[in-house]
Backbone as a ProteinNet text record, in pm:
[ID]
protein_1_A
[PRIMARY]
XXXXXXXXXXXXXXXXXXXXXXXXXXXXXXXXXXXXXXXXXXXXXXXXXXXXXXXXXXXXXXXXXXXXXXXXXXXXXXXXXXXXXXXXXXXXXXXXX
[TERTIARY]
-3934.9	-4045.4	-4008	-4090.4	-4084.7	-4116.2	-4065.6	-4047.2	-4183.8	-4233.4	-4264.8	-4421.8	-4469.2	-4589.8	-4737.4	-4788.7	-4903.8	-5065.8	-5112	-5271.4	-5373.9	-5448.1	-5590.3	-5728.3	-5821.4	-5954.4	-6035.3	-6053.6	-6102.9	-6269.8	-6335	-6498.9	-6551.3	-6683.6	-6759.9	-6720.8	-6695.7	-6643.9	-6791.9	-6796.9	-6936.3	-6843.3	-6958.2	-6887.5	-6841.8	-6851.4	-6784.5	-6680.4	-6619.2	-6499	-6453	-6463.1	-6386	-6371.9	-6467.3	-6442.1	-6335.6	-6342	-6255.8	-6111	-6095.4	-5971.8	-5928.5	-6012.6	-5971.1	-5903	-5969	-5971.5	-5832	-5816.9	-5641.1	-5533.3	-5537.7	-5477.6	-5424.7	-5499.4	-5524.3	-5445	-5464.5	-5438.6	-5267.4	-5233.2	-5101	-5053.5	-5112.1	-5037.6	-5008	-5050.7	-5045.8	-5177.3	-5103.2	-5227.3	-5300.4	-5419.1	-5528.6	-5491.4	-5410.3	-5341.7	-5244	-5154.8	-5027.6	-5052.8	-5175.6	-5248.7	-5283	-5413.8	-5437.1	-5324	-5208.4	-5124.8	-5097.9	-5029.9	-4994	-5046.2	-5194	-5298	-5305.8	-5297.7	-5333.9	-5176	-5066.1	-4973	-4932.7	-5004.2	-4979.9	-5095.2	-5188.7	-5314	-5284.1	-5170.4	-5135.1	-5002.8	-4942.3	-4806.1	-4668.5	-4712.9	-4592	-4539.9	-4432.2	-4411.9	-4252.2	-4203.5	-4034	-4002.2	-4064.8	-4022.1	-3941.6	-3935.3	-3901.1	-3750	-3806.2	-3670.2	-3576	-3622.6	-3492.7	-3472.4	-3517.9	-3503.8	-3395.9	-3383	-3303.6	-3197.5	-3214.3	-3055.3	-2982.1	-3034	-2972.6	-2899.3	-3016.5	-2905.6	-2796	-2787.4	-2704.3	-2578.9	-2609.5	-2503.9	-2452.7	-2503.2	-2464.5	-2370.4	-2432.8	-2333.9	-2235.8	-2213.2	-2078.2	-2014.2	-2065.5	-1972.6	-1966.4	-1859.6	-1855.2	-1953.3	-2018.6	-2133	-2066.9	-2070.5	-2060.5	-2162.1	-2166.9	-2238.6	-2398	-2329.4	-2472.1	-2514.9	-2431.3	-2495.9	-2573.9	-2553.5	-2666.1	-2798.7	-2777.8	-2880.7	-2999.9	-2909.7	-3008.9	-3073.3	-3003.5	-3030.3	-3125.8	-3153.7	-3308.6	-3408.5	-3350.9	-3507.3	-3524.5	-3472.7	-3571.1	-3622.1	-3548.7	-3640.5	-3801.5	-3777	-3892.2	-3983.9	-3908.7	-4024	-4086.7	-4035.3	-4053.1	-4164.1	-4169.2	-4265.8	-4376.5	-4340.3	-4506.1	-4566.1	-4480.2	-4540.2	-4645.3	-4567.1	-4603.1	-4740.9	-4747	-4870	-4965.4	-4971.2	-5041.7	-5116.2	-5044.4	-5078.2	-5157.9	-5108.9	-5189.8	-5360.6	-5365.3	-5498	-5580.7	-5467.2	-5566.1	-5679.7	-5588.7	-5630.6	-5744.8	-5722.4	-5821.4	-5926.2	-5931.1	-6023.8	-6092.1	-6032.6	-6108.7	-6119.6	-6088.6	-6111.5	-6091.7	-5958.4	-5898.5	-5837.7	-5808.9	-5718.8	-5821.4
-6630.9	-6563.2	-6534.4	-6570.5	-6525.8	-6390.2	-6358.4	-6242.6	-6243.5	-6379.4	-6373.5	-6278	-6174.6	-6110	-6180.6	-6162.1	-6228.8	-6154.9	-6263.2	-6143.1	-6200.7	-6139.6	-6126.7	-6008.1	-6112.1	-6010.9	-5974.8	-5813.9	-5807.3	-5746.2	-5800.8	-5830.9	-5741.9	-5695	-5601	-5496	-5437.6	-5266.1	-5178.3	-5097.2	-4989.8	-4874.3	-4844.2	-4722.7	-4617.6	-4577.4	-4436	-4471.2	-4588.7	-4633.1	-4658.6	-4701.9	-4732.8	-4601.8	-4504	-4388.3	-4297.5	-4297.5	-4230.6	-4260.3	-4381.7	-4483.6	-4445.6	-4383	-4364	-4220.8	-4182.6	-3965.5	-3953.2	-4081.3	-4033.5	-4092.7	-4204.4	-4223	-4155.6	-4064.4	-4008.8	-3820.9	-3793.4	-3705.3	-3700.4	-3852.8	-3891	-3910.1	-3911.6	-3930.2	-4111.2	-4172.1	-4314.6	-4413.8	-4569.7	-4652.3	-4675.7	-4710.8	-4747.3	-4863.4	-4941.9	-5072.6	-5006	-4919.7	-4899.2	-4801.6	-4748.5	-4668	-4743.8	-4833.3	-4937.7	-5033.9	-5051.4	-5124.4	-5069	-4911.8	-4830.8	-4823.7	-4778.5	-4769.3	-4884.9	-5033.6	-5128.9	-5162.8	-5091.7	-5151.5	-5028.3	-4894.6	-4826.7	-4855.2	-4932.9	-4920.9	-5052.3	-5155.2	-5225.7	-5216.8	-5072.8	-5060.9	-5134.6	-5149.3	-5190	-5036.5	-5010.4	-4873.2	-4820.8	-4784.3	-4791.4	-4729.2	-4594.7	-4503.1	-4601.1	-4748.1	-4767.7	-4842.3	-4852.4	-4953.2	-4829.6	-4726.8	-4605.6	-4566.7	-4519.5	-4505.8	-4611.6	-4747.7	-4828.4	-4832.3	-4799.2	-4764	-4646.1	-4581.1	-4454.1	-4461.3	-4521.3	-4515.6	-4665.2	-4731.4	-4770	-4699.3	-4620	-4583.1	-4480.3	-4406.2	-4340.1	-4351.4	-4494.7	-4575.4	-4631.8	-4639.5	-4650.8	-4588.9	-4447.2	-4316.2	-4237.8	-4143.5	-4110.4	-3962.5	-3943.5	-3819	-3756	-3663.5	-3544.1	-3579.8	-3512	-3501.8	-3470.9	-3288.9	-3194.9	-3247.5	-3278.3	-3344.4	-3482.6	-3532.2	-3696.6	-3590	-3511.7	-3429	-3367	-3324.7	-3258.7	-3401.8	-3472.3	-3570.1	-3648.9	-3665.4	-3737.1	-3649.5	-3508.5	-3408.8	-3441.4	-3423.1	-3436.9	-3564.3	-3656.6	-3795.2	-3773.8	-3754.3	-3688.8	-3616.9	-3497.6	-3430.1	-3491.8	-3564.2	-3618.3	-3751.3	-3826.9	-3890.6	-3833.7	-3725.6	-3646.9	-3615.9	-3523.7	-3492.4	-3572.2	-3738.5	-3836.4	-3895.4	-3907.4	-3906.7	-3833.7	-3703.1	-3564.5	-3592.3	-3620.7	-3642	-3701.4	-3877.2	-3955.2	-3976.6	-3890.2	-3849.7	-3756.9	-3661.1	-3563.9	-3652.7	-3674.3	-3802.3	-3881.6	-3959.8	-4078.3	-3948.8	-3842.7	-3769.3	-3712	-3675.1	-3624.8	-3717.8	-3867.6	-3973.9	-3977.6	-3951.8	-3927.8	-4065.4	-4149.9	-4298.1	-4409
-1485.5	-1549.9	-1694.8	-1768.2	-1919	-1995.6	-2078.3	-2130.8	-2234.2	-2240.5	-2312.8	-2363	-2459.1	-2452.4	-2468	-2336.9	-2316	-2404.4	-2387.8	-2476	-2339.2	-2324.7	-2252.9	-2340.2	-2282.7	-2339.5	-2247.7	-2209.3	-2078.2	-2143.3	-2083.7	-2136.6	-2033.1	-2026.4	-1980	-1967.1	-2076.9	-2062.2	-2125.7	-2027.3	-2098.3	-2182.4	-2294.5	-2402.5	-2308	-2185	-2107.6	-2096.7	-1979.9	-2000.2	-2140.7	-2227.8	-2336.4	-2389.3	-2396.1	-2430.9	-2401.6	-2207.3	-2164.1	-2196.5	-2178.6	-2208	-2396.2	-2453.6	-2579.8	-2593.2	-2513.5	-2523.4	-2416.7	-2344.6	-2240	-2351.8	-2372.5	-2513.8	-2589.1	-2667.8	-2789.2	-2712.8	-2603	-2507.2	-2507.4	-2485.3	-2464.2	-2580.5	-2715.6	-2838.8	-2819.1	-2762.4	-2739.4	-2813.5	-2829.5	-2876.9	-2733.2	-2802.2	-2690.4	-2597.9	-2654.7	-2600.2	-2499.4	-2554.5	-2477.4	-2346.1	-2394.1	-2268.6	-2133.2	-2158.5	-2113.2	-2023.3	-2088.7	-2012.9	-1935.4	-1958.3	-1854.8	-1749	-1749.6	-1673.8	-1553.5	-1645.1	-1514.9	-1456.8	-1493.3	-1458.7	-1328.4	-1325.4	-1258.4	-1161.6	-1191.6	-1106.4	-980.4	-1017.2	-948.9	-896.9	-893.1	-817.2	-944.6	-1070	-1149.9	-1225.5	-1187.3	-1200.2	-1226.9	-1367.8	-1405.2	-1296.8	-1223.1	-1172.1	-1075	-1000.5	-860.8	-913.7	-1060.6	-1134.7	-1171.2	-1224.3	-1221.4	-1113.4	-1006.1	-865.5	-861.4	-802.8	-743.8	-869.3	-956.9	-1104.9	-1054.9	-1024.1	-982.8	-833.3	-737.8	-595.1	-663.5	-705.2	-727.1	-789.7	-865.9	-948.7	-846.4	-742.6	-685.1	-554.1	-536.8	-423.1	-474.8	-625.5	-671.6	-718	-686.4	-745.6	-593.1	-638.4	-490.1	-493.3	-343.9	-397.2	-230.5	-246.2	-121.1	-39.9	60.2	190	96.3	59.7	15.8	-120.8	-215.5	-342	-302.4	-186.8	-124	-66.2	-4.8	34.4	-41.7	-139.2	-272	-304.5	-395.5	-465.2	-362.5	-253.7	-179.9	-174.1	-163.5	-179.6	-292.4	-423.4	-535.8	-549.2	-490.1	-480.1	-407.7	-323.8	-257.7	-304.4	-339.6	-433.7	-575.9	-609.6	-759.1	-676.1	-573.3	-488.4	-454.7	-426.7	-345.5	-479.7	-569.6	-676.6	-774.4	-738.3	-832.8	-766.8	-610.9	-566.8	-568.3	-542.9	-569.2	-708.5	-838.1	-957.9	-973.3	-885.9	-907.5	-841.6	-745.9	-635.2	-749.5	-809.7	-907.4	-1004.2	-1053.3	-1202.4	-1134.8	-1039.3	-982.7	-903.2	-869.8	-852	-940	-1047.4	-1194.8	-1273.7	-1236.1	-1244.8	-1410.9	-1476	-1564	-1617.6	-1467.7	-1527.6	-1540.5
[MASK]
+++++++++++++++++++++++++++++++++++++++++++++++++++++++++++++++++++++++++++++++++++++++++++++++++

């Protein structure tokens, strides 16, 4: 797979969407582009969170971790999961993304 940066033009957008898509943007201190990517890349499961997730249990299975520091360290995995779903139900309910 190539690195290389692709362009697409996605056609039939009504002024609400483009609107909204401007005002989360602008919300985030972000370009309208870099919003947008975010958006469809989270809207199809492409997501850093699973690529730092699997950096981290790696690094952790090559360091040595205690019993209770492996214990902690999956609750906040967990919690940082529910949290991240919870978020994401809010948003797609106030229909924010």
């Amino acid at each position: 797979m190539s690195n290389t940066t692709l362009q697409i033009t996605i056609r039939g957008f009504d002024s609400a969407t483009k609107d909204a898509l401007m005002k989360k943007a602008k919300q985030q201190g972000v370009s309208l582009n870099q919003y947008a990517l975010k958006a469809l890349q989270h809207s199809v499961g492409i997501d850093d969170s699973e690529k730092r997730y699997q950096a981290m249990k790696q690094f952790f299975k090559a360091h040595h971790m205690d019993k209770d520091d492996k214990k902690a360290f999956d609750e906040a995995i967990a919690w940082s999961d529910k949290t991240s779903i919870e978020k994401q139900r809010r948003e797609e309910r106030y229909n924010l993304i």
